[in-house]
C-alpha positions in Angstrom: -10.6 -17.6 -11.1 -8.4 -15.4 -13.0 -10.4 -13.3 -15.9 -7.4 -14.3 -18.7 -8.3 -17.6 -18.2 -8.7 -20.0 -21.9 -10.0 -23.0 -23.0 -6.4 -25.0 -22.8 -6.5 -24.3 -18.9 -6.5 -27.3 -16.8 -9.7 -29.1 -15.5 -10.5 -28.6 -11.9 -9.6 -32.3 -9.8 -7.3 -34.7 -9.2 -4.7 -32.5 -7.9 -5.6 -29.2 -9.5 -7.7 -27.1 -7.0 -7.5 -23.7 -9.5 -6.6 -22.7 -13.2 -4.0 -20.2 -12.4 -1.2 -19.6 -15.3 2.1 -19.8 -14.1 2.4 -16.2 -13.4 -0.3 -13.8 -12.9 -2.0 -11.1 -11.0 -5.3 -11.1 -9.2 -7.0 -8.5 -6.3 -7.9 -9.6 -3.0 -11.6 -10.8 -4.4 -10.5 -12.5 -7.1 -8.1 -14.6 -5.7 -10.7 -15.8 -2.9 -12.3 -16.2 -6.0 -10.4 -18.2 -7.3 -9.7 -20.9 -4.3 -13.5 -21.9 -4.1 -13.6 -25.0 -5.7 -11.1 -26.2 -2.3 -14.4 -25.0 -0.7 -16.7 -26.8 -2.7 -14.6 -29.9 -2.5 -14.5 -29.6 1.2 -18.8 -29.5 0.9 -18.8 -32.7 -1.5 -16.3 -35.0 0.5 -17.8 -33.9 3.6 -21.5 -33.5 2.9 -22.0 -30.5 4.5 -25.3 -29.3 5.8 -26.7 -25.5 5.9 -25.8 -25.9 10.2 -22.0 -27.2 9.6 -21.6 -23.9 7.6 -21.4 -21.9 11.3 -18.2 -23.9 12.1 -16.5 -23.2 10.1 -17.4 -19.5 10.3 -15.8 -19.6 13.3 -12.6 -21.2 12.8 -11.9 -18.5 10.0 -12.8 -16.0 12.1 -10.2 -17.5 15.1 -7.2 -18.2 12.9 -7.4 -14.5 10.8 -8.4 -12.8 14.2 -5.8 -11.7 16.8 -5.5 -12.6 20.4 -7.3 -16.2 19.8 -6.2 -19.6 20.4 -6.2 -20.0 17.0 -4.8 -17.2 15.4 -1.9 -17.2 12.7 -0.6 -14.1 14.1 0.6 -13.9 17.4 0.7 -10.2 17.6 0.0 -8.2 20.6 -1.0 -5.1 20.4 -0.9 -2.6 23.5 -0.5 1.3 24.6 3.2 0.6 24.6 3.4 -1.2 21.2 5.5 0.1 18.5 3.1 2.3 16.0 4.2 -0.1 13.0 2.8 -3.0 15.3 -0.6 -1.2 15.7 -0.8 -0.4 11.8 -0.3 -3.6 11.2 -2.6 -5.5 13.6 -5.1 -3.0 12.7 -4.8 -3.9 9.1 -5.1 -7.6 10.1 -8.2 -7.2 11.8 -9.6 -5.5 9.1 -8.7 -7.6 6.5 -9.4 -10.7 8.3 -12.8 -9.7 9.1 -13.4 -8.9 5.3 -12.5 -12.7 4.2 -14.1 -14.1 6.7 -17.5 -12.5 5.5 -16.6 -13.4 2.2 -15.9 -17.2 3.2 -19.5 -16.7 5.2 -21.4 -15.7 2.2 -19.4 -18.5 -0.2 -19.9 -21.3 2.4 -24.1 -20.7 2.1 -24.1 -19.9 -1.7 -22.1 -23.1 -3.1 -24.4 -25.9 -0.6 -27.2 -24.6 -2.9 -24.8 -23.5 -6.2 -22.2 -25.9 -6.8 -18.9 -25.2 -8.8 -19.1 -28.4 -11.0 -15.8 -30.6 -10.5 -16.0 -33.0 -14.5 -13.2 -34.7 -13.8 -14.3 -36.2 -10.3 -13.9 -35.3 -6.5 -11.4 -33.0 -5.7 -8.2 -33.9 -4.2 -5.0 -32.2 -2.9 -2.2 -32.7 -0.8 -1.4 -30.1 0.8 1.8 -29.5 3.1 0.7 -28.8 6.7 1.5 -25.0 8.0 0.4 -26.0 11.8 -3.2 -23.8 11.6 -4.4 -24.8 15.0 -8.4 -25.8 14.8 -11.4 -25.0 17.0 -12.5 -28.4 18.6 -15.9 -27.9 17.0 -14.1 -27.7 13.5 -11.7 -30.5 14.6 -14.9 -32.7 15.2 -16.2 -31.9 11.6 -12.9 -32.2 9.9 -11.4 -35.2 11.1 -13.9 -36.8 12.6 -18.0 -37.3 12.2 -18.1 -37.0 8.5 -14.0 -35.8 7.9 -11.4 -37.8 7.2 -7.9 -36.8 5.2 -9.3 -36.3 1.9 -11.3 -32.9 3.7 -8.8 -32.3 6.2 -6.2 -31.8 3.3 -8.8 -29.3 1.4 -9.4 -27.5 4.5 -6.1 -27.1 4.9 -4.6 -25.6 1.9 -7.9 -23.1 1.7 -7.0 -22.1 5.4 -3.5 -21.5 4.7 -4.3 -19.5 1.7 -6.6 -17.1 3.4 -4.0 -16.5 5.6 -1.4 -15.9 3.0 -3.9 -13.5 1.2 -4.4 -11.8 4.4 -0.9 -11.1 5.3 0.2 -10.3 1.6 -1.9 -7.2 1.9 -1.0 -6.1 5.6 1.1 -3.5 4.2 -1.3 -1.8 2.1 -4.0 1.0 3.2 -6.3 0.6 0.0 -5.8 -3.6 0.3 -8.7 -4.4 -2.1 -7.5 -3.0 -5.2 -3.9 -4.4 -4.7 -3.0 -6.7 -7.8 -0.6 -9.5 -5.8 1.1 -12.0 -7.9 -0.2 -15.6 -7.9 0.5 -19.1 -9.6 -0.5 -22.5 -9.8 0.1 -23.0 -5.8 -1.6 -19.6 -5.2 0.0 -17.7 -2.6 2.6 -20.1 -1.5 5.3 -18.6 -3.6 5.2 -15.8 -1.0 6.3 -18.0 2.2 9.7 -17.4 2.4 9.2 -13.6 2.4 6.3 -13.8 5.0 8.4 -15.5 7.1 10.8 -12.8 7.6 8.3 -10.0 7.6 6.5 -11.8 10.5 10.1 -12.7 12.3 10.8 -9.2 12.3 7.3 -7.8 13.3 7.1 -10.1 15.8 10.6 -10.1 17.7 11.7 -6.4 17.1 10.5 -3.0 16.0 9.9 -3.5 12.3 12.0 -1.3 9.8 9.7 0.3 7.2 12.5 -1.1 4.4 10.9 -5.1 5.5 7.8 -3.7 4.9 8.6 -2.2 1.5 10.2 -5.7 0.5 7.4 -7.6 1.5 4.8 -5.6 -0.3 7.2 -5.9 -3.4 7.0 -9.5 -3.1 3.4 -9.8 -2.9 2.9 -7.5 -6.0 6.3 -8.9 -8.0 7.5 -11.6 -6.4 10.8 -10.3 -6.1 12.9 -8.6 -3.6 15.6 -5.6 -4.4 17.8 -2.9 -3.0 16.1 -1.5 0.0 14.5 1.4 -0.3 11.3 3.3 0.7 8.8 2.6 -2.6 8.6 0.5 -5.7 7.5 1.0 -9.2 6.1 -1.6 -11.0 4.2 -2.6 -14.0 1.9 0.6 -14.2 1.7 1.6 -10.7 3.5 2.7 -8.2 3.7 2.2 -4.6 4.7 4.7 -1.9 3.6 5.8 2.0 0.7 6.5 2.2 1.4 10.1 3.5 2.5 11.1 0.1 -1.2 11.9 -0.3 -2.8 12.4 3.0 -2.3 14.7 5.7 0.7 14.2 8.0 -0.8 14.4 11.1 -3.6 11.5 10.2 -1.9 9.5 7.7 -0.1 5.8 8.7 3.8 6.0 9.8 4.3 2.8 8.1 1.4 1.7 5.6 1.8 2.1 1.6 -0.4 3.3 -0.9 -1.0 1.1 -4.2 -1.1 4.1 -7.1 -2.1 3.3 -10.5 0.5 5.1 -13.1 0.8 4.7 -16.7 4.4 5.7 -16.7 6.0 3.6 -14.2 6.6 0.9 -16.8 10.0 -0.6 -15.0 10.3 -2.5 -11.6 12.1 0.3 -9.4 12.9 1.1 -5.8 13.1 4.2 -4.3 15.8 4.9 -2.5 16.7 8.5 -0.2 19.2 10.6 -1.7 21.3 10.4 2.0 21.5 6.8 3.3 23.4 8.0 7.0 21.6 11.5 7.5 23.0 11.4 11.1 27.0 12.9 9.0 24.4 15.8 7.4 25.0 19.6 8.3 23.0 21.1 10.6 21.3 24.6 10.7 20.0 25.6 14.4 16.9 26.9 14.0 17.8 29.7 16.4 20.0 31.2 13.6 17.1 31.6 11.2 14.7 34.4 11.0 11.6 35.5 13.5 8.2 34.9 11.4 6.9 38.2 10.3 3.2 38.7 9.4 1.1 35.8 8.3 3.0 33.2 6.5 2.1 33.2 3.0 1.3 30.1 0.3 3.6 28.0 -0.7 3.2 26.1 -3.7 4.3 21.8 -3.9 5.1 19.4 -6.6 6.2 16.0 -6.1 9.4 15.5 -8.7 10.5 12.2 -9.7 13.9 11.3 -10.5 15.9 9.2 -13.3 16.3 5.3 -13.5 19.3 4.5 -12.2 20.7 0.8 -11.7 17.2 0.1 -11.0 16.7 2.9 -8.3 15.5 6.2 -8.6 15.1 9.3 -5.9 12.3 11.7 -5.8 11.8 15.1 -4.3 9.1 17.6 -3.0 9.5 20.6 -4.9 8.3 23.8 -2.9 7.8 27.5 -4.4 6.5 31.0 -2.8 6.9 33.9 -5.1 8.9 32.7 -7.9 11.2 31.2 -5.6 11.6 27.7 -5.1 13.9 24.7 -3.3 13.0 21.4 -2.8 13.9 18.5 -0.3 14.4 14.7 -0.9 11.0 12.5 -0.5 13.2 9.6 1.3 14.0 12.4 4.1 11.0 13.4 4.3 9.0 10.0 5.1 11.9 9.7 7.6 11.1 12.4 9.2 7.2 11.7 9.0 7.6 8.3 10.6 9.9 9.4 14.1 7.6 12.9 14.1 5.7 12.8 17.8 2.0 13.7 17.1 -0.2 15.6 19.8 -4.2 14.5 19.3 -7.1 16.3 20.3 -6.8 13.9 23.4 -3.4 16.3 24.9 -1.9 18.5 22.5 1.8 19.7 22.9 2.4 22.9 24.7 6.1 24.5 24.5 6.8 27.3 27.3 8.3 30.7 26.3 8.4 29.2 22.6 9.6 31.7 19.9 8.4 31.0 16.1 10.8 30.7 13.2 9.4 31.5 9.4 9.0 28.6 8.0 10.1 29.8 4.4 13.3 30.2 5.7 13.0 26.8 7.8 12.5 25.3 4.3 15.4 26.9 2.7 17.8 26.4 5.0 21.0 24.2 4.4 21.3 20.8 5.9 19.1 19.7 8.6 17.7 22.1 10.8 17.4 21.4 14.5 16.9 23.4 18.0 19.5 23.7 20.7 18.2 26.2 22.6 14.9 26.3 23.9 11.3 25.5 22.2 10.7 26.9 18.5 6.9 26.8 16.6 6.5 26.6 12.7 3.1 27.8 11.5 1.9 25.2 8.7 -1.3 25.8 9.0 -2.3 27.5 5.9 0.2 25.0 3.6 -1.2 21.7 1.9 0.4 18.1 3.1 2.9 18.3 0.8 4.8 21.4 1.9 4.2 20.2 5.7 5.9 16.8 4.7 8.7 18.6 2.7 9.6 20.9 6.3 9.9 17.2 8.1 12.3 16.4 5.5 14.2 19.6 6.6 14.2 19.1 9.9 16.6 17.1 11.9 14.2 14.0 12.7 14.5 14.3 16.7 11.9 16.3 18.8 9.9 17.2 16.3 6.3 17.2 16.8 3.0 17.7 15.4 0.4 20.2 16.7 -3.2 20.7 15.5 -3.5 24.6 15.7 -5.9 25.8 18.4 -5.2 22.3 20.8 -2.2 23.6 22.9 -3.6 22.1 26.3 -2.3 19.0 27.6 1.1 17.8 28.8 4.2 19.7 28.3 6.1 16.8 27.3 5.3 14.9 24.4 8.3 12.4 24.4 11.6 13.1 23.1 14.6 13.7 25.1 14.5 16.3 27.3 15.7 18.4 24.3 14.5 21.5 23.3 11.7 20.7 20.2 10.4 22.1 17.1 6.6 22.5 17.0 4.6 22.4 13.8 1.0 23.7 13.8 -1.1 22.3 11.8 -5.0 22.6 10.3 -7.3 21.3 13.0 -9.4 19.3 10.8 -7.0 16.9 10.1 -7.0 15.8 13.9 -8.2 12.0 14.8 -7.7 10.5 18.3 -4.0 9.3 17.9 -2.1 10.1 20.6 1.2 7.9 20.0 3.3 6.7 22.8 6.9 7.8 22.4 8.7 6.8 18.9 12.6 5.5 19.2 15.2 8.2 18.2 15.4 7.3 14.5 
């Protein structure tokens, strides 16, 4: 239960299964937390034994797990699948496995340590969401010892768990995610999940659905669509923003504590259509010349602005600095091919362009003429995400330096492509099937 919670709170029973104010925040653990006494009321009505306990393991297990009978997310995942589809299942694995150990470990401790109920047995209605049942848990539930009184608390703790589950899919560090809750828990955030699962489910799904529905969870809200969100004293943002491009989720977000973001604010990229940008061929710009040397990064964030703000990636080498908008740049991170350590790009006859001049070029800078090479490896994350946000968002593809073996085609469209080397330590096995031309 929530950690404000005071002595005017209601008393557990009747119809009062938690002691939630009518807005507040909890994390992941606390909220489970928080819907045990539907638990201990299932144990009371139904006179569970230590054996039952395994049942119901394993219908939690089913409906959070993919690919069941059961499951409350029909998402199949494949080679072919879309990389947000893969993030996103992954997530739900991961997430469902945690609650499941969690519901494990609170099934055994409350047949021994009760939550005391004062005012009487618990009861609830709660409104049906369809959560299919294993016929062992269908047995116990309905029949044997169930009836509707446990049915009905079985069901709203099920549905919750899934809510709580799929409120966090969007986020890589889940656990320490505050999400908003209220006297029906999660429930508020139905209408939301619905169309973030719609859209997963029946088409590629834009990263703008995934920012909304991580706003909801956290605000409850929706807004203009946009990339990120600030809101009360954190901010959230893709998760490449601090991790290395070539590792980092296309699609996931990042929950960051920060004192400063005070206000409830998207962000939005500075160029909505980039397709009407100028172009710079790459062919035009300089030969590299001797090793590349450092360049310096700072991420800059911009004004409030009718509730929006932009931010950029300021870059600098010898006192001389541009910068290039952060919406761009995630753009350009997300439709980026990626070569593994399982068949890294190689480019034939590929000439290498300096990528100081790459980064301060006008416009977007693209190839037209045959294979080109950027050496990053010697820059931090930042720099290598503010060169995607230069570059024109097609054929690009990243290279871990000394991994050039493999297949000479790493999607795209039978256009010349710019290669960017980078560090081989930040390689994982991730060899990603072709993304859509953004």
């Amino acid at each position: 239960m929530l950690p404000s919670q005071t002595s005017t709170a209601p008393t557990l029973g009747g119809s009062q299964w938690n002691t939630f104010p009518a807005a507040g925040t909890m994390t992941a653990r606390q909220f489970f937390t928080g819907a045990e006494p539907l638990l201990q009321g299932i144990i009371d009505d139904n006179d569970l034994q230590k054996g039952d306990g395994e049942v119901l393991e394993a219908q939690i297990h089913a409906t959070l797990g993919l690919g069941t009978r059961e499951t409350s997310l029909p998402l199949v995942i494949g080679p072919d699948s879309a990389s947000a589809s893969r993030e996103i299942g992954a997530q739900a694995e991961v997430i469902g496995r945690e609650i499941a150990s969690w519901a494990t470990e609170a099934l055994d401790r409350l047949l021994t340590h009760r939550i005391p109920l004062p005012a009487g047995p618990l009861i609830v209605r709660s409104h049906c969401y369809g959560h299919l049942l294993t016929d062992p848990a269908a047995d116990l539930l309905r029949g044997r010892r169930g009836g509707p009184v446990t049915m009905q608390l079985y069901n709203e703790w099920l549905h919750q768990m899934v809510l709580l589950r799929d409120a966090l899919l969007p986020f890589t560090n889940w656990q320490d995610v505050p999400i908003l809750v209220t006297p029906t828990g999660l429930r508020h955030i139905e209408p939301a999940r619905d169309r973030f699962l719609t859209e997963l489910l029946v088409r590629q799904i834009r990263h703008t659905s995934i920012v909304d529905f991580a706003r909801h969870a956290v605000t409850g809200t929706s807004g203009t669509a946009g990339y990120g969100f600030d809101h009360d004293g954190a901010t959230v943002l893709p998760a490449v923003v601090d991790a290395p491009p070539l590792t980092a989720p296309r699609h996931l977000l990042t929950w960051r504590p920060d004192p400063a973001a005070d206000e409830t604010v998207t962000y939005i990229a500075e160029v909505q259509d980039y397709y009407a940008a100028p172009r710079t061929q790459i062919e035009h710009l300089p030969a590299v010349t001797g090793t590349p040397g450092p360049v310096t990064s700072r991420l800059v964030i911009g004004p409030v602005v009718d509730g929006t703000r932009t931010a950029r990636i300021e870059v600098t080498r010898d006192g001389t600095g541009t910068s290039v908008d952060l919406g761009q740049a995630l753009r350009g991170h997300r439709f980026a091919h990626r070569a593994s350590t399982a068949g890294a790009a190689t480019v034939g006859d590929a000439r290498s362009a300096d990528l100081w001049a790459a980064l301060r070029a006008p416009g977007l800078v693209w190839a037209e003429d045959g294979d080109v090479t950027l050496d990053a490896t010697g820059q931090d994350h930042l720099v290598v995400l503010a060169l995607l946000g230069r570059l024109y968002p097609d054929n690009v593809i990243l290279r871990p330096a000394g991994n050039h073996t493999g297949p000479a085609t790493v999607g795209g469209n039978g256009q010349s492509c710019i290669v960017i080397d980078l560090p081989d330590h930040d390689v994982t096995d991730q060899q990603d099937s072709p993304p859509k031309t953004p």
